[in-house]
C-alpha positions, 0 to 999 in steps of 0.5 A, a space after each residue: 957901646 959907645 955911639 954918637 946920635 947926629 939928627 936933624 932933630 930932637 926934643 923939644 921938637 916934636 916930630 918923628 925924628 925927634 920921637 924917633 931918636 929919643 926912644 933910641 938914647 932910652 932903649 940904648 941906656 936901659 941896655 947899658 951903652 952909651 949914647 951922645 947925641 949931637 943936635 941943632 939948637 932950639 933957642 929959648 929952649 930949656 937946657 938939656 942937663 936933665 935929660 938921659 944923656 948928654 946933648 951937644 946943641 949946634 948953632 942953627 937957624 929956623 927954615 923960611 916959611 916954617 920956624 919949628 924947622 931948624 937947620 944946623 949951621 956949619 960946625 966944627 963941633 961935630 968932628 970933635 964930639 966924634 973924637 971926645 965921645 970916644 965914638 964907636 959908631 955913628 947914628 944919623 937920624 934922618 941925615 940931610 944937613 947936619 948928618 952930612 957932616 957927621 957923616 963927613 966927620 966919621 968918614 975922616 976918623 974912620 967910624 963906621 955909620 948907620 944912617 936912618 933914612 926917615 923923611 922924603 925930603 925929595 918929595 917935600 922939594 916936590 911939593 914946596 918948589 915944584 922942582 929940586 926933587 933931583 938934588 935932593 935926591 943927590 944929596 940923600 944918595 951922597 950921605 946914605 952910600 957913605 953910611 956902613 948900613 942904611 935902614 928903611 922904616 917900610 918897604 915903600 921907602 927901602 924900594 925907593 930908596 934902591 930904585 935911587 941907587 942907594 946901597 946896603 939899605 935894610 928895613 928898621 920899623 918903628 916902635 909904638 908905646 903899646 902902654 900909653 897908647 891903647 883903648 882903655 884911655 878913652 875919656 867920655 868927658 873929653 868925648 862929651 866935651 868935643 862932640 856935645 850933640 853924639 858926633 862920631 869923632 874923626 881925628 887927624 895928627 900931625 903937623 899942620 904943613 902943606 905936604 900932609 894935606 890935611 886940606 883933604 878933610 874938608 869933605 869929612 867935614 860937610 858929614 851929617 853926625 861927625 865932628 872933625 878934630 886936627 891936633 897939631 900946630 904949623 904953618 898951615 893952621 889958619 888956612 886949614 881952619 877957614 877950610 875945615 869948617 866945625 873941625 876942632 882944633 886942638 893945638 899941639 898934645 903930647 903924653 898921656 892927654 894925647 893918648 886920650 885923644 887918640 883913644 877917644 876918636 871913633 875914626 882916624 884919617 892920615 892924608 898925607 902922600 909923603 910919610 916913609 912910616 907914619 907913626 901916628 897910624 901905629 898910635 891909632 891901631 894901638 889905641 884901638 881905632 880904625 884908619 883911613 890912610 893913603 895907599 902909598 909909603 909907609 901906611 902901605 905896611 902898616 894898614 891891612 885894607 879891609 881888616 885894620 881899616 881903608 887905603 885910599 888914593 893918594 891926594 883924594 879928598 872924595 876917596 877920603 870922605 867915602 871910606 870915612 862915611 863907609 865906616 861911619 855908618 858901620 859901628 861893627 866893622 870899626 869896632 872890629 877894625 880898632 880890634 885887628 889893628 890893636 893886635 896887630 901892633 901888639 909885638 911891636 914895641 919900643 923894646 923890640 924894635 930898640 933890639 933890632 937897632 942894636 942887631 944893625 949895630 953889632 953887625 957893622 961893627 963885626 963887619 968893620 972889624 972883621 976889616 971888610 966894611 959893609 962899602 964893598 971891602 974898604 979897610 977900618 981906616 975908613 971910606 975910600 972911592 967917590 963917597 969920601 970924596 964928595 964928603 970931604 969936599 961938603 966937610 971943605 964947603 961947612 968949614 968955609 961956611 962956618 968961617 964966614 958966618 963968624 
C-alpha cells in the first residue's frame, strides 16, 4: 500500500503528532508498504536522508509566542507529492493547516483520506484567546467531513467530536513501547542524584505551555518529603520555575534516559484539561508508576480511578495536592497502582495498534473501491457536495497565498 502521511509535525519535533506519526511510517514498513511522509520544515534541522522513508519538508514559519510550533506555508508541493508518490491513501496527522491542504489535494485527485484527529485545538483557542473556539472548530469539521474516515484517540475525543457534527468518527488509541518503558529501568543513582535527602519523587512531562497547567504543582511543591521534577522545555518554563519552587527541571529527554526518568519516579501527575489521549500517562503505567490526572479527555480512558491511580477535577491545583499527598503517604497503594497500570498497558503496543490502523485503511479502501465511499455514497472519482466545495475553495485561498509569499 502506497500512502502518503501529511502532519502538522515530525521529528525533530518532539510531541505527540510527531511521536504519533513516526510509529506509524515504522510499523507501516515492517509490514511491507510504502510510506511518504509530507511535513513542515524545521530550519537548521539535519537532513532527513537517513530516515525510513522519504520526508518531503514544506516551507514553514514558527507560530508567535512559541518557535517549536511551525505552521506550514501555502505549497503546491503537496498536490504533487500526492500524484509522484503514487498515493493510494492519504494519512492526516492532526490536520488543521497542512492536512487541510492535503486534504484539499486528495480530494482533487480523488484519493481516499483517513484523518487522525489528535490536538483540541479549539480548546487550545480557548486558552490562548479567550475566544476563536467556534472557528476552530469550523475548520476542524470542514477537514474531518472531507476525510473517508475520522479516528479518535479515546472516547472523550470521538464524543466530542460528534457532538461538533463530525461524521464517520471511529476510536484508534495510541500505542506505548512496553520494552523501553517499564519498571526495570529505574536508576537509584539517578534517584539519588535528584532526591539526595529520600524524597518521594513527583514528576511531570510534557511541554511546558500554558494549556498543560503545570502551574498546578505548585502546591505538591510546599509537600514535606517530596521533590518536584518537570522535564520538557516551552514558553512557560521560566514562569513555571519561579512558581514551583525546589522542582527540578530537567530540560527536555528523549530515549532510554527518558525512560529512566519515568521509571525512577515514585508518582506521576499530568495536569493538563486538553489531552485527547495523553501519551505520557500510558509511558508512566508501563513504567510501573501510579498517576494522577485530570478526569476529562483522554486520561478518562486510560486511568482507572482507584485501581491504576486518582482522576481529579480539572484545573484543581488543591485537588492535585490532595490526591498526591493521599498516595505519598501510602507506599502499598502506589506500588500496587504502578502494578495494575503496568498490566493494564501491557496489550497495548505499538505492533497492535499499528494493525489496527491498517484495518482503518483496508476498510476505506475496500469501501471506495467497492464505489461507495465512506462520504455517504460518493463515487472513486472523488468528493462531492459541500465538503469539496469549501476545500477547493481553501486549495484557491493556499495557492494565492503562496503567490504572494513568493
Amino acid at each position: 500500500m502506497r500512502v502518503v502521511i501529511v502532519t502538522e509535525s515530525f521529528p525533530p519535533d518532539v510531541n505527540g503528532v510527531a511521536h504519533c506519526a513516526t510509529q506509524t511510517v515504522r510499523h507501516l514498513l515492517r509490514r511491507g508498504h510504502e510510506p511518504l511522509v509530507v511535513a513542515p520544515a524545521a530550519p537548521g534541522a539535519p537532513p532527513d536522508t537517513d530516515g525510513p522513508c522519504p520526508v518531503l519538508r514544506v516551507r514553514s514559519l514558527p507560530l508567535p509566542g512559541y518557535p517549536q510550533v511551525r505552521v506550514a506555508l501555502p505549497s503546491r508541493r503537496v498536490a504533487a507529492a500526492l500524484s509522484d508518490h503514487r498515493a493510494e491513501l492519504v494519512h492526516l496527522a492532526s490536520p488543521f493547516v497542512l492536512g487541510a491542504r492535503g486534504m484539499a489535494a486528495a480530494a482533487r485527485l480523488g484519493i481516499p483520506a483517513v484523518a487522525v484527529y489528535q490536538t483540541d485545538l479549539a480548546g487550545y483557542a480557548r486558552m490562548y484567546v479567550g475566544a476563536g473556539e467556534a472557528t476552530a472548530w469550523r475548520r476542524i469539521r470542514t477537514v474531518h467531513s472531507a476525510a473517508d474516515r475520522t479516528l479518535a484517540p479515546s472516547t472523550a475525543a470521538r464524543d466530542e467530536l460528534a457532538r461538533h457534527g463530525v461524521p464517520r468518527v471511529h476510536l484508534w488509541p495510541r500505542g506505548v513501547d512496553t520494552v523501553r518503558f517499564r519498571p526495570e529501568h529505574a536508576d537509584p543513582a539517578l534517584r539519588r542524584r535528584l532526591a539526595p535527602d529520600g524524597e518521594l519523587l513527583v514528576g511531570y512531562v510534557g511541554r511546558l505551555a500554558p494549556e498543560k497547567r503545570v502551574d498546578l504543582l505548585a502546591g505538591v511543591c510546599g509537600l514535606d518529603g517530596v521533590r518536584v521534577v518537570v522535564v520538557g522545555d516551552g514558553p512557560s518554563e521560566p514562569s513555571l520555575r519561579a512558581a514551583l519552587p525546589g522542582a527540578v527541571f530537567l530540560g527536555r529527554r528523549t530515549g532510554d534516559e527518558l525512560a529512566r526518568i519515568f521509571a525512577s519516579l515514585d508518582l506521576f501527575v499530568h495536569t493538563g484539561p486538553y489531552e485527547t489521549f495523553c501519551q505520557t500517562v500510558q509511558e508512566a503505567m508501563a513504567s510501573g508508576v501510579p498517576v494522577v490526572a485530570p478526569a476529562a479527555g483522554g486520561p478518562l480512558d486510560l486511568v482507572a480511578h482507584g485501581r491504576t491511580g486518582l482522576l481529579v477535577p480539572p484545573d484543581d491545583a488543591a485537588a492535585v495536592r490532595d490526591a498526591v499527598w493521599a498516595l505519598m503517604s501510602d507506599p502499598a497503594l502506589r506500588a500496587a497502582y504502578g502494578a495494575a497500570g503496568r498490566a493494564t498497558v501491557e496489550g497495548r503496543t505499538w505492533e497492535a495498534v499499528g494493525d489496527q490502523l491498517i484495518d482503518h485503511y483496508e476498510t476505506v479502501l475496500d469501501g471506495r473501491s467497492a464505489g461507495v465511499s465512506a462520504l455517504g455514497g460518493a463515487a472513486r472519482g472523488g468528493l462531492r457536495g459541500e465538503p469539496r466545495r469549501e476545500l477547493l475553495r481553501q486549495a484557491r485561498q493556499d495557492l494565492r497565498g503562496e503567490r504572494g509569499a513568493a
